[in-house]
NUDREN-363515 format. One line per field, with one value per residue (C-alpha): residue number from 1; residue in three letters; x, y, z. Coordinates in steps of 0.1 Angstrom, whole numbers, plus 2048, in hexadecimal, padded with zeros to 3 digits. Example, Ala and Ser with C-alpha at 12.3 -4.5 7.8 and 13.67 -1.06 7.14 Angstrom:
2
num c(1:2) .
residu c(Ala:Ser) .
X c(87B:889) .
Y c(7D3:7F5) .
Z c(84E:847) .
***
This chain:
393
num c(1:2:3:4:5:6:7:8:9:10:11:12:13:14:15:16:17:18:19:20:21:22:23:24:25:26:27:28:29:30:31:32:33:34:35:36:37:38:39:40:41:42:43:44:45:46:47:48:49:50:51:52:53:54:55:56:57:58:59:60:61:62:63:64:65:66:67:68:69:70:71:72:73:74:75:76:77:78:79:80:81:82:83:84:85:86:87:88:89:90:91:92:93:94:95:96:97:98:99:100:101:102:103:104:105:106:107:108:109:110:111:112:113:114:115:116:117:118:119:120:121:122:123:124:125:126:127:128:129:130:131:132:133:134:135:136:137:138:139:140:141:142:143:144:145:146:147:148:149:150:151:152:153:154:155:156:157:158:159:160:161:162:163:164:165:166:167:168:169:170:171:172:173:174:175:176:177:178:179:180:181:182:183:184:185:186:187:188:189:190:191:192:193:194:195:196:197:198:199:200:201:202:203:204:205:206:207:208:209:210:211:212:213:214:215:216:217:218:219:220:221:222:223:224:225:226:227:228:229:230:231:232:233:234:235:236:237:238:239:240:241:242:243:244:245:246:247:248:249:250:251:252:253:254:255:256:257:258:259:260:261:262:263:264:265:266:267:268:269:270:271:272:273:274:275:276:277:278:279:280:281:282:283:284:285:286:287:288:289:290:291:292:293:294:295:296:297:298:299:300:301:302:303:304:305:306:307:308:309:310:311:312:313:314:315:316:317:318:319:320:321:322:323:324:325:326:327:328:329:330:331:332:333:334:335:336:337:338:339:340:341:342:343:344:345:346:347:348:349:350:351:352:353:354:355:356:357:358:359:360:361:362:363:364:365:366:367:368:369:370:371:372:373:374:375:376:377:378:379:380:381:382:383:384:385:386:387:388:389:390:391:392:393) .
residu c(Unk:Unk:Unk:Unk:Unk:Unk:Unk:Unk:Unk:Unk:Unk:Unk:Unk:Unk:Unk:Unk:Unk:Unk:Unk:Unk:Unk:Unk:Unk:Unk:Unk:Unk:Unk:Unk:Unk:Unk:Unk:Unk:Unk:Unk:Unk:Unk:Unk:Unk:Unk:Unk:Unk:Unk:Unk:Unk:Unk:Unk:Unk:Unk:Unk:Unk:Unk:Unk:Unk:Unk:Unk:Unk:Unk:Unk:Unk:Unk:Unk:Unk:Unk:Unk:Unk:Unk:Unk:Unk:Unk:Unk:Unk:Unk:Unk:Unk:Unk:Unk:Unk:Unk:Unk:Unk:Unk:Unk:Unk:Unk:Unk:Unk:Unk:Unk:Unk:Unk:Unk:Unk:Unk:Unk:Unk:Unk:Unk:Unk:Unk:Unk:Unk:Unk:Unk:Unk:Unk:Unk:Unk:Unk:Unk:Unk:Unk:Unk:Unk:Unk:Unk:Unk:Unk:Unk:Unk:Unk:Unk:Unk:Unk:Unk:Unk:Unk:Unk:Unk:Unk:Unk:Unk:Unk:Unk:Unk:Unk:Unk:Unk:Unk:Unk:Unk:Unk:Unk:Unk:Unk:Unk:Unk:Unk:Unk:Unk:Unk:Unk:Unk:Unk:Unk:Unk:Unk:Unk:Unk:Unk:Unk:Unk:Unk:Unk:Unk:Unk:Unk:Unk:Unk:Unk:Unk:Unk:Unk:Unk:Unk:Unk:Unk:Unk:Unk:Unk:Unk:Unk:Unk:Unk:Unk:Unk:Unk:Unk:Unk:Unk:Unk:Unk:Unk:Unk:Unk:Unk:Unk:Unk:Unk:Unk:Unk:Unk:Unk:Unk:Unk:Unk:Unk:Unk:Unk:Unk:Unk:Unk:Unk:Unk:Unk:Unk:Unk:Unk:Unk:Unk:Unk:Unk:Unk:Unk:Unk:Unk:Unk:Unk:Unk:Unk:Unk:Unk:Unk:Unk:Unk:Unk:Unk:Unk:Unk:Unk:Unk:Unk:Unk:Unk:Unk:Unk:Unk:Unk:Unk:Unk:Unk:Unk:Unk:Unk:Unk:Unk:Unk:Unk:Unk:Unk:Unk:Unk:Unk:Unk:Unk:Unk:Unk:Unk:Unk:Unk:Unk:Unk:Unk:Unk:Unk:Unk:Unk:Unk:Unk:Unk:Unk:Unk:Unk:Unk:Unk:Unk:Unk:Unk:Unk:Unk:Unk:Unk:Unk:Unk:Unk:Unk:Unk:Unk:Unk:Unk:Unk:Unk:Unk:Unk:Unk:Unk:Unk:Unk:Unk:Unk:Unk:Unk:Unk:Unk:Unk:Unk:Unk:Unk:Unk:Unk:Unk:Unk:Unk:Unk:Unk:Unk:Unk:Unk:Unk:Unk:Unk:Unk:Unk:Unk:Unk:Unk:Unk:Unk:Unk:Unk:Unk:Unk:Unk:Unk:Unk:Unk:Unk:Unk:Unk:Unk:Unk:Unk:Unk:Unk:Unk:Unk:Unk:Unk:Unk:Unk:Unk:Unk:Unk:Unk:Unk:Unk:Unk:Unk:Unk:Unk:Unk:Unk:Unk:Unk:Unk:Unk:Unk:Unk:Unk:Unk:Unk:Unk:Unk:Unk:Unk:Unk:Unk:Unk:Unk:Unk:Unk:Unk:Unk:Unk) .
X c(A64:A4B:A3F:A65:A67:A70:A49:A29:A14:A24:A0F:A17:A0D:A0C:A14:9ED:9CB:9C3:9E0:9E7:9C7:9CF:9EE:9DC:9C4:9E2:9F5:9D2:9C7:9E8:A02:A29:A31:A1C:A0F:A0F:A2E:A26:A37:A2F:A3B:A3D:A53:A62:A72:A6B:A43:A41:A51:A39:A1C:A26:A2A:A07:9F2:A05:A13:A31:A52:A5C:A48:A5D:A61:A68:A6F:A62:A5A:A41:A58:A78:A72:A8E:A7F:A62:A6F:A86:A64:A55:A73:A6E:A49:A30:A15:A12:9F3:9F2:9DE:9F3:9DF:9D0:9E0:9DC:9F6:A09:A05:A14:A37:A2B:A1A:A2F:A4C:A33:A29:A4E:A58:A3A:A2D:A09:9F9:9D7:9CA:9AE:9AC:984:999:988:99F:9BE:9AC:9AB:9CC:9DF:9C7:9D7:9F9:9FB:9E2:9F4:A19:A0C:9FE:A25:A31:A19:A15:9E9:9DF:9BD:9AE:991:996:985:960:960:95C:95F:93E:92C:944:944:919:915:929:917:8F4:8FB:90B:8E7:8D5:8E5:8DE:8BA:8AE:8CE:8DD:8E8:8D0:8CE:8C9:8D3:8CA:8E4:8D2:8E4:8CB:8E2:906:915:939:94C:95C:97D:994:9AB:98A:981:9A5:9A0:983:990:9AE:996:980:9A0:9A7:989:987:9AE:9A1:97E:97E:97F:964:956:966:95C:936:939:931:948:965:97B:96F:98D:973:953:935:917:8F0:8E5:8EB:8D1:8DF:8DC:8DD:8B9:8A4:88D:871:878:85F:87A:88A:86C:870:880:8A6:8C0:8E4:8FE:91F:936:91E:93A:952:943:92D:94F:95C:93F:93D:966:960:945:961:97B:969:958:936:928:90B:908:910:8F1:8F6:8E5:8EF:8EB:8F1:8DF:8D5:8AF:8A0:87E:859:840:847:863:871:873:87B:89A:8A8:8AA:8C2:8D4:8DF:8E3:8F7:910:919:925:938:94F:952:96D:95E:96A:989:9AA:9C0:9CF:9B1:998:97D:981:984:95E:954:95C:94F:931:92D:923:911:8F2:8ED:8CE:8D3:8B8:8BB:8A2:8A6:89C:880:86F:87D:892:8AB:8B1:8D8:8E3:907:912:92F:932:94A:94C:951:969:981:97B:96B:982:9A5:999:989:9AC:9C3:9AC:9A8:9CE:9D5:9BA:9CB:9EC:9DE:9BE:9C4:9E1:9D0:9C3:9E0:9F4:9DE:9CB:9AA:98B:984:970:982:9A0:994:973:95A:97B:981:956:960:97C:968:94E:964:97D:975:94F:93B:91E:90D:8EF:8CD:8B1:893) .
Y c(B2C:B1D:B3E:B40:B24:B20:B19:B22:B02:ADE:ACC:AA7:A8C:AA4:A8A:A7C:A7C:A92:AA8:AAB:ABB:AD3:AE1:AEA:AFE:B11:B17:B21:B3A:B46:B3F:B3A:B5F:B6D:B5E:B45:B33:B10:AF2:AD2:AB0:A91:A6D:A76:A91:A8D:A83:AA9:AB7:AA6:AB2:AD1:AD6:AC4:AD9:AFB:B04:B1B:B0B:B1A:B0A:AF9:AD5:AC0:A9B:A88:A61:A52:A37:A51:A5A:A76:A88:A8C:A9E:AB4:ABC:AC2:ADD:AEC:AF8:B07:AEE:AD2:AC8:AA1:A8F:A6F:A52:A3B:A4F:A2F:A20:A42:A5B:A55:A5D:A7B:A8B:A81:A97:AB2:AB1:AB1:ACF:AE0:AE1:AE2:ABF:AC1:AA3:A92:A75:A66:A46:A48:A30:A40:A62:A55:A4C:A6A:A7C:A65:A67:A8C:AA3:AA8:AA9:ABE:AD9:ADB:AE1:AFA:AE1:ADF:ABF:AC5:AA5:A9D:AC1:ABA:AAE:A9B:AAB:AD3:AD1:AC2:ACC:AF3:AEA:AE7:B03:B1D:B0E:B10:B35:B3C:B2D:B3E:B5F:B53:B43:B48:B29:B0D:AF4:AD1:ABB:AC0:AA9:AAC:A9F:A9B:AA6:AA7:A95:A91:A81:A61:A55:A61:A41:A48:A4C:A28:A1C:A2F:A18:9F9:A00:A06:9E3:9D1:9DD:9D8:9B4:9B0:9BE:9BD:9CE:9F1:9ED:9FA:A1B:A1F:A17:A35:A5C:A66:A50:A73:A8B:A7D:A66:A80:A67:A7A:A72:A53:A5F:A55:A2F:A40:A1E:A15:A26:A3A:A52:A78:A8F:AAC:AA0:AA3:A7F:A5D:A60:A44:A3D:A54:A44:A5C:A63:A4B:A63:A85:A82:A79:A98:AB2:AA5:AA6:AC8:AD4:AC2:AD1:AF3:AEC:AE0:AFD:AEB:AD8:AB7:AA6:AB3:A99:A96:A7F:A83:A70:A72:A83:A6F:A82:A78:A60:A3E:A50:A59:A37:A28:A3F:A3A:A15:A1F:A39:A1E:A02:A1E:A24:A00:9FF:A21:A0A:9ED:9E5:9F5:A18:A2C:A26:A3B:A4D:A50:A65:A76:A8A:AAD:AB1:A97:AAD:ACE:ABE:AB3:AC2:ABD:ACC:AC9:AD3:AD8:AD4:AE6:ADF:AF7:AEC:B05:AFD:B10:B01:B11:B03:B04:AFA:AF6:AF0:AEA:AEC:AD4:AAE:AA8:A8F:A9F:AC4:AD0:ABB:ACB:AF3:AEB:ADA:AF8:B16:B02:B00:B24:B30:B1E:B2A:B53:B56:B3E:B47:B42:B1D:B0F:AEC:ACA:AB3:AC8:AC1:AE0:AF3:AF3:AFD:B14:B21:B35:B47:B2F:B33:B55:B40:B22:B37:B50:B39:B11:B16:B0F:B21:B20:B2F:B30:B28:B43) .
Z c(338:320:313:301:2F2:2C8:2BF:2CF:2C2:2B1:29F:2A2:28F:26F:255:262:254:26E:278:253:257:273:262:245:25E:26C:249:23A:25A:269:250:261:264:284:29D:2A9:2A0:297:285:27E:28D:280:280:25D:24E:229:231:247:227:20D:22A:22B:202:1FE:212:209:227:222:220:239:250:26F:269:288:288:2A5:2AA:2CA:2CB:2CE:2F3:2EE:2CE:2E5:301:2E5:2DA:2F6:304:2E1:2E4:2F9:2EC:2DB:2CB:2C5:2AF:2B1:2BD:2C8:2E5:2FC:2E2:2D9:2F2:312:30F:2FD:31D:334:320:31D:343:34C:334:341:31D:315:307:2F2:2DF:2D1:2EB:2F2:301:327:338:329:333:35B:35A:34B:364:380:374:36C:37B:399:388:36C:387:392:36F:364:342:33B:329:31B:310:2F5:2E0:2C3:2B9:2D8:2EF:2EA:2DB:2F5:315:304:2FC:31C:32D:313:31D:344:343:32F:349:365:354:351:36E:386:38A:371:365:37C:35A:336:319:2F8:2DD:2B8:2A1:286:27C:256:254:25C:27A:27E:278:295:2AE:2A0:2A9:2CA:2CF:2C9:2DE:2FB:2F4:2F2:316:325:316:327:347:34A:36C:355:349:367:361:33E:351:369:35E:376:370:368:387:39F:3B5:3B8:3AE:3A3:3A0:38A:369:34C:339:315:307:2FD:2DE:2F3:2F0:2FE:2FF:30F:2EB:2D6:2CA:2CA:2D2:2CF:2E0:2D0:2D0:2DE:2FE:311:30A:30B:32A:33D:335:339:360:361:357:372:38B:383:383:3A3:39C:38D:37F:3A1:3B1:3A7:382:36C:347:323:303:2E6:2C1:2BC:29E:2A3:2AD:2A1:28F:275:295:2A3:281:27C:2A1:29A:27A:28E:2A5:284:279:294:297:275:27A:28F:278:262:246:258:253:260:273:25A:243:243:225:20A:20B:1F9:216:233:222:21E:244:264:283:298:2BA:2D4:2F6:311:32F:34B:36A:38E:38C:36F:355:335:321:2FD:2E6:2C6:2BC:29A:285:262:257:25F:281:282:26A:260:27E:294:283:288:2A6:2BD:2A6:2B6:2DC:2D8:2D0:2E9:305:2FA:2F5:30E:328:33A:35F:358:36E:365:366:353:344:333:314:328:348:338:31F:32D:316:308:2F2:2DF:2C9:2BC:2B3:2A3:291:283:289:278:29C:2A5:2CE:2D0:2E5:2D6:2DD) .
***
């Protein structure tokens, strides 16, 4: 069985900006001695070791060598642990063999993936085989989309408490973000135009809201793509660039848990650059701004900021909650470190271990965060990865 297996949780792709990142979350927070039992994984030996030294971990932290391109030092890994968290991508490039060893050990996969048409098709390949196995893959574990997907779940539990049924229609507006673009979600992007310009036919699924829900098609869902005035809001709002991604997952997630927000659940997200002309004025920058984000002049996979960088970030988002009968219910979620980087890294370590300790009745399949972990995983994210949820008035 899984549950005796050498570790608990592998970290692969250690030697990376961003799983270099994650160890040094575990080594700092649970050391090598309790629990759980985690090592690190990586394509070289000596790089793990110089990771491992860098960081402080202890030296006696389990080293384990595994390669992408090694199909067999996959599925050794896989057998070896009960998890493994991946932060190797793009995964449309790096992460296929990689579940399909995990589905077939019935090992649990969680990675940072926002790559939609890799998403469909793991959930086409695997959901059904990894329901067999007992292995849960839990896509999109870090700042996008447990956030938003965990944002939302928060915010309709509150409104079921208040009014006594979920809200029909929920605005996410980003009030606040300070950090870069993480280098590998850049690569992740380009990997996904390059296949759309191969096969434009996809493009149609990267269009649609409900490309992940296994065929359920929803209401019209708002376009997000113009600089619009919002009075819900409070002011102008602009496109936010990982609304493609994250709105995919928060209506995978009321699928998979069986429409508890409803079948004509309507939902966007967008930046809030706030009222009047200023307003107006700094929308326009907001979207000048994400352009460049994804320009050459970003980081590569592999790179990342400086320690003083992501202490200095964070993020602040509002929730809008309007309820069939009138009534709206308002949430902010924070996180106190840059998103892309030092949020991201405590954020996948504690979904991990909180699959792993407090979800043993989420059954084998492919999951969105809060499908799989529920609001289980919130006291975790708020205790130890720096998140706050909370209801405004």
């Amino acid at each position: 069985m899984a549950r005796d297996r050498e570790f608990d949780l592998v970290v692969f792709g250690a030697t990376g900006f961003t799983g270099r990142l994650v160890a040094e979350y575990l080594a700092g927070r649970y050391g090598v001695d309790g629990a759980p039992k985690w090592a690190m994984a990586g394509r070289s030996r000596e790089k793990l070791e110089a990771v491992r030294d860098e960081i402080g971990a202890p030296a006696a932290t389990p080293l384990v060598v595994a390669d992408s391109g090694r199909v067999e030092t996959l599925r050794e890994l896989a057998g070896r642990t009960r998890c493994v968290l991946t932060t190797v991508g793009p995964y449309t490039l790096y992460g296929n063999e990689l579940i399909l060893a995990c589905v077939e050990a019935g090992t649990d996969h969680v990675d940072l993936c926002g790559e939609v048409l890799w998403m469909h098709d793991m959930i086409e390949r695997f959901h059904t085989r990894a329901a067999e196995t007992g292995a849960r893959v839990v896509h999109s574990a870090g700042f996008d989309s447990i956030p938003f997907d965990l944002g939302v779940l928060f915010l309709q539990k509150a409104a079921e408490e208040r009014f006594g049924s979920p809200c029909q229609r929920v605005r996410t507006r980003v009030v606040d973000m300070r950090g870069t673009l993480s280098g590998g979600t850049a690569a992740s992007g380009k990997v996904t135009f390059d296949a759309v310009q191969n096969d434009p036919s996809l493009l149609a699924r990267l269009l649609n809201p409900f490309s992940l829900c296994g065929g359920f098609q929803g209401p019209e869902q708002p376009g997000g793509n113009e600089i619009v005035e919002d009075e819900v809001s409070g002011g102008w709002v602009a496109p936010f660039f990982m609304a493609p991604i994250n709105t995919k997952n928060v209506h995978r997630s009321n699928a998979l848990l069986g429409h508890p927000y409803g079948e004509d659940f309507v939902y966007d997200e967008m930046f809030l650059a706030g009222p009047g002309d200023d307003g107006r004025k700094a929308a326009e920058a907001l979207v000048a701004m994400s352009q460049a984000m994804g320009g050459e002049g970003g980081p590569k996979p592999g790179e990342g900021p400086s320690k003083e960088e992501r202490e200095a970030g964070g993020y602040e988002l509002l929730l809008i909650g309007s309820h069939a009968s009138g009534g709206e219910i308002r949430a902010r979620v924070t996180g106190d470190k840059d998103p892309g980087y030092g949020s991201t890294s405590k954020i996948i370590a504690e979904a991990s271990i909180c699959l792993l300790d407090e979800c043993g009745d989420t059954p084998g399949g492919v999951w969105t965060p809060a499908a799989a972990l529920g609001e289980r995983v919130l006291p975790r994210l708020v205790e130890r990865a720096g998140m706050t949820f909370d209801l405004e008035g």
